[in-house]
N, C-alpha and C positions, 0 to 999 in steps of 0.2 A: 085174212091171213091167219087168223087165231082161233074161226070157229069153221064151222063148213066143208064144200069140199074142198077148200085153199090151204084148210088145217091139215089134212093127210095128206093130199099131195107136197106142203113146203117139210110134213112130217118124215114122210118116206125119201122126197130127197134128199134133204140134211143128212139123214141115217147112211142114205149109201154114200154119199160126197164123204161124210165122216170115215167110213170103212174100208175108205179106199186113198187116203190123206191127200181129197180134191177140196176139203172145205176150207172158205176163210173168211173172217167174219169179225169186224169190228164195231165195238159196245162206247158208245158214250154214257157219263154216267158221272153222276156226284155222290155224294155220300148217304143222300137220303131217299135218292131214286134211279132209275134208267131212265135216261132221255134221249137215247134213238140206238139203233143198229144200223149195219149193213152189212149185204151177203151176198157168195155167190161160188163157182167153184172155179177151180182150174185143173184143165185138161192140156193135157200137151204143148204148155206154156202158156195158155190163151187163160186170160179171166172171163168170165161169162157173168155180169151182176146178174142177181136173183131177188131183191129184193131191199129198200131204202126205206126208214121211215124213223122220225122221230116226233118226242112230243110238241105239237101245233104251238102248248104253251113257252116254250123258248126258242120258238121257230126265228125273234131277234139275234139269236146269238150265231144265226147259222150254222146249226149243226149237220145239218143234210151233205152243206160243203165240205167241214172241217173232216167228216165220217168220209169221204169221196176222196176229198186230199188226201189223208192219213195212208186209206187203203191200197191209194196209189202207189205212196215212197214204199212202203211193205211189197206191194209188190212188185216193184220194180226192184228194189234189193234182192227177191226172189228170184230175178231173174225173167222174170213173164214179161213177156215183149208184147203184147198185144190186150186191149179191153174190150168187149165189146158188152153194150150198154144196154143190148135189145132195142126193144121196141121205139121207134122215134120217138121225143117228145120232148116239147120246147125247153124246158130246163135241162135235157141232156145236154142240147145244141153248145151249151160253151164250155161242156169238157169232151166232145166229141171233134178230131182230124178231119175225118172221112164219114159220110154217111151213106150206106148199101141200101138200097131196097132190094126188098124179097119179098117172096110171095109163099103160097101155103097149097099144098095141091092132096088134099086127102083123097086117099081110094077106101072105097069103103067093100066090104064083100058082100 
């Protein structure tokens, strides 16, 4: 996420989700560090997460949840009626209603 090509691509989206008021993005955090984010944009009511992650070393205190919950009541006071969570995976499963599968069909020239 922070070096690589994950760096410019989370770079360049941020930048356009910013420039177009799709970005939302909740910080946990004490006084003498950052201990996790989350992100992701909203389109046309729809949140789309982009990314979760906090420090492993308070991972007791569940902050992955608290950062999950929070971003929810935010957006549901927003108004966004829909999350979708991407890609399956078993920790989604117990903030996920419905689960869609899809598929990927690249054409290449």
């Amino acid at each position: 996420f922070d070096h690589g090509p994950g760096q410019e691509f989370y770079r360049d989206i941020i930048q356009r989700l910013w420039s177009v008021d799709g970005l939302r993005v909740v910080f946990a955090y004490d006084d003498q560090r950052d201990l996790g984010f989350i992100f992701g944009a909203v389109v046309n009511g729809c949140y789309r997460g982009l990314q979760v992650s906090y420090d492993a070393a308070f991972s007791h205190l569940g902050i992955g949840n608290c950062l999950q919950l929070h971003l929810i009541e935010a957006l549901c006071d927003e108004g966004v009626v829909s999350y979708d969570l991407g890609t399956e995976m078993p920790y989604k499963e117990r903030w996920a209603e419905t689960i869609f599968e899809t598929g990927i069909i690249a054409i290449m020239p």
